[in-house]
GUTOR-321221 format. One record per residue (C-alpha): x, y, z. Coordinates in steps of 0.001 Angstrom, whole numbers, plus 500000, padded with zeros to 6 digits. Example, Ala and Ser with C-alpha at 12.3 -4.5 7.8 and 13.67 -1.06 7.14 Angstrom:
<atoms>
512300495500507800;513670498940507140;
</atoms>
This chain:
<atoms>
656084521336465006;656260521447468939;652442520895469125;652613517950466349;652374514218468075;655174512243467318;653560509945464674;653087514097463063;656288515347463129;657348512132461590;655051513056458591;655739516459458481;659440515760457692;658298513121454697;656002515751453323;658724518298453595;660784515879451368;658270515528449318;657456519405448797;660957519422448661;661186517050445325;658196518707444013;660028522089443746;663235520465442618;661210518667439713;659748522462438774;663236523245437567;663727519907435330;662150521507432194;664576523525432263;667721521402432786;669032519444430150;669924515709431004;673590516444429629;674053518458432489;672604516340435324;671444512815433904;670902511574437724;668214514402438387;666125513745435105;665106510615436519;662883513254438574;660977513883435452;659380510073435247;658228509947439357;656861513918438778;652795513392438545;653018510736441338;654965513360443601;652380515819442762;649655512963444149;651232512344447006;651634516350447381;648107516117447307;647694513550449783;649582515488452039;647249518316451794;644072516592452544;645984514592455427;646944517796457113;643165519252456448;641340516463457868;643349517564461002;643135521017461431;646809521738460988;648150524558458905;651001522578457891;648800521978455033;650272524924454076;653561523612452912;652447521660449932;649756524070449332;652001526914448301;654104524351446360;651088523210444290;650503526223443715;653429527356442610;653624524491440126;650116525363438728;651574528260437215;654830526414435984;654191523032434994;651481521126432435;648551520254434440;648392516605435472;644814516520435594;642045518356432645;638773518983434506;636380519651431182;638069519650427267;636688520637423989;634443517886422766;633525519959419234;634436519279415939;634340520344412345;634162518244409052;636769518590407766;639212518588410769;642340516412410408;642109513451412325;645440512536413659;646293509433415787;649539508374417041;649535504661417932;652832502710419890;651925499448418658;654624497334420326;655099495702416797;651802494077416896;653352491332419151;655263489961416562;657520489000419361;654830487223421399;655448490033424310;651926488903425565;650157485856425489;646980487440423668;647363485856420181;644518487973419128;646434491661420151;647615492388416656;644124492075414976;642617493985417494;645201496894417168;644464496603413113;640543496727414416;640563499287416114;642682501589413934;639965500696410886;637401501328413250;638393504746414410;639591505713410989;642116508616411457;643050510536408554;646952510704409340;647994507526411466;651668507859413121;652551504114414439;655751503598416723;656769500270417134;655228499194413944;655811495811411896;656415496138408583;654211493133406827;651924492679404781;649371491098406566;649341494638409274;648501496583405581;646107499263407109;645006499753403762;646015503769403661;646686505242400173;649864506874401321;652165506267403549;656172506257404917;657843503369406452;660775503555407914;662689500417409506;665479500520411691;668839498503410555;669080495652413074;665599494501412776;665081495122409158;661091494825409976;660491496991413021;660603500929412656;658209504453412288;655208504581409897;652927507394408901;649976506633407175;647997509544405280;644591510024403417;646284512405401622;649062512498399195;652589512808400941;654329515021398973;658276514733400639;659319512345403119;662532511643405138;664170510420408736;666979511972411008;668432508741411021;669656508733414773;672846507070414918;673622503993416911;670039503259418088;666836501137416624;664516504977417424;663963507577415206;662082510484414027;660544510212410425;658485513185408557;655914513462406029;654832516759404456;651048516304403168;648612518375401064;645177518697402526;643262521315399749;645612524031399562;647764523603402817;650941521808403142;651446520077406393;654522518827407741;654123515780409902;656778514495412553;656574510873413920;658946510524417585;660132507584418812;662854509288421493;665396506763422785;663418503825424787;664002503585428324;663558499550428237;661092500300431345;659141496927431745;656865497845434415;655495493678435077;658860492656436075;661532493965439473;663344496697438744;661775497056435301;663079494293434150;666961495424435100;669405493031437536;669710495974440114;668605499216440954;671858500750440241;671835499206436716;668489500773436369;669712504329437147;672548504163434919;670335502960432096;668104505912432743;670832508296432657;671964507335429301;668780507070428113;667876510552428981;671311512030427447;670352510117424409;667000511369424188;668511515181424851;670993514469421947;668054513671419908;665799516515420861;668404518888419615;668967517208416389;665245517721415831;665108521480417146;667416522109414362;665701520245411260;662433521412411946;664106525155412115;664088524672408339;660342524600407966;658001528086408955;654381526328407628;651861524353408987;653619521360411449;651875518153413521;654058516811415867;653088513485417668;654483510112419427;656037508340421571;658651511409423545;659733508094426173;659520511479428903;656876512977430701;655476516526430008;657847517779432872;661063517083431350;663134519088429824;662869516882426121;659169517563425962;659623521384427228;661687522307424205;659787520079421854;656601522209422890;657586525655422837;655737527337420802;653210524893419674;650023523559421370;649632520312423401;646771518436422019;645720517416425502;646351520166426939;644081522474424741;641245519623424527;641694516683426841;640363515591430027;641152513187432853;644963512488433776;645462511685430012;647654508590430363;649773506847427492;651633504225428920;650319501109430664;651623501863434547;649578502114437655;650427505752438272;649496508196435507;652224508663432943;651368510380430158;654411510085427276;652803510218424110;651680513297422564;650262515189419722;651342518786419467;650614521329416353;651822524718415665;650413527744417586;647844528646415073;645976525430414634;643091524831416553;642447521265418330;638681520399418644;638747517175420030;641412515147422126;640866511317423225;642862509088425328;641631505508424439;641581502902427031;642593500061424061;645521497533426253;646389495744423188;650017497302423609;652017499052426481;650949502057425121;647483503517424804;646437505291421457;645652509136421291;644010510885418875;643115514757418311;640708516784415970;642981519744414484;641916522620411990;643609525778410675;
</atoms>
């Protein structure tokens, strides 16, 4: 520090806070929210601290210093304890007769007008038809006969207070049981399916984990004041921890075949997704490339996901690029 300039030591201390965050977020995944819903907030502003990490690093190696060191060893530290951020190369294979699953937050097909594109819904419906995916889990969806994506099977599940909006699954094959957790006191939900594909029985979960009302084109997300914000967050994230458990417990009750995918409202460095995900394979994680993002913010935030059970084997992941809603669809290849 003694031989840093001025305008140096002044960075060195904001990249020490931000090594600093970086460690602190390396512990979320394994903090629940009921215990500190202030810190989960960490869990959303993770892959951007991890950027800026990076930033840091190259800064300090342009220069010649070895404080480069600092969020070197932190990086690295996190390679070995978080998802990565970033896939370098995937699996870009496939078989036949893989099951193509897509999970789709379709912000209700702007029934609500949320964007002036009048055309949005149809070319949500057109893309979906276009892509074809064998099991289709929609968050958000609109229950109407006019969004009929023509499936042979399929579970829809509205919430109470809008009587339309809700969870859908949509299969190519026959859905053999079907049910919801029925979260109390909130318009999200997890539905299930269980579907027979030749001889195997899969059981299918659709998420939709407690919305964080995060409206990233307006101040504050669309809150009054910051500290409305973080309080809003903080119950949020309790929610969606209240949630997580219920699930954790139904899906106890079945050992087969399991697809998980959806709309988690967390990053894959929170503690939600960390439970959700042990023992099973990320989709993206196992297949992707590129940052992976879900959600429609400037910074990479990846909060949808398709999981399986450890013994499937994902071929093919995808992260369209479709901004017809604030989410982008996903979509993975999956055998047995």
């Amino acid at each position: 520090m003694k031989k840093l300039s001025l305008i140096n030591k002044i960075v060195y201390i904001i990249n020490s806070l931000m090594a600093t965050l970086l460690l602190l977020s390396y512990i979320l995944p394994y903090t629940s929210p009921k215990l500190f819903p202030s810190f989960a907030i960490l869990s959303l502003l993770a892959p951007i601290i991890i950027l800026i990490n990076i930033a840091f690093v190259l800064y300090w190696l342009v220069g010649l210093k070895k404080q480069f060191l600092l969020s070197t060893l932190v990086l690295t530290l996190g390679w070995f304890l978080i998802p990565n951020i970033y896939k370098f190369s995937g699996n870009t294979s496939s078989l036949n007769d893989d099951l193509k699953v897509m999970s789709y937050n379709v912000r209700v097909f702007n029934y609500w007008n949320w964007t002036d594109n009048k055309n949005s819904s149809q070319l949500i419906k057109d893309f979906i038809k276009k892509a074809s995916p064998d099991l289709l889990l929609v968050q958000e969806n609109y229950d109407e006969k006019k969004n009929n994506l023509k499936y042979p099977y399929s579970y829809i599940k509205s919430n109470i207070k809008s009587k339309k909006a809700g969870l859908a699954i949509f299969s190519k094959f026959p859905i053999i049981n079907k049910g919801s957790l029925n979260f109390k006191n909130t318009a999200n939900d997890i539905i299930f399916v269980d579907i027979v594909k030749k001889k195997d029985t899969i059981r299918v979960y659709n998420f939709h984990l407690q919305s964080l009302h995060l409206r990233p084109e307006k101040e504050n997300f669309g809150q009054e004041n910051s500290r409305k914000l973080i309080e809003r967050l903080k119950d949020g994230f309790v929610k969606q921890a209240t949630q997580t458990e219920l699930f954790l417990a139904h899906e106890k009750q079945w050992k087969g075949k399991k697809i998980i995918g959806g709309d988690f409202n967390n990053t894959s460095y929170s503690w939600v997704y960390n439970q959700i995900s042990k023992d099973k394979k990320d989709a993206f994680i196992e297949a992707g490339t590129g940052f992976g993002k879900t959600f429609d913010y400037w910074f990479p935030m990846r909060i949808d996901f398709i999981l399986t059970d450890n013994e499937a084997i994902i071929n093919k992941f995808t992260s369209f690029s479709e901004k017809n809603s604030d989410h982008f669809p996903i979509q993975a290849k999956i055998n047995w």
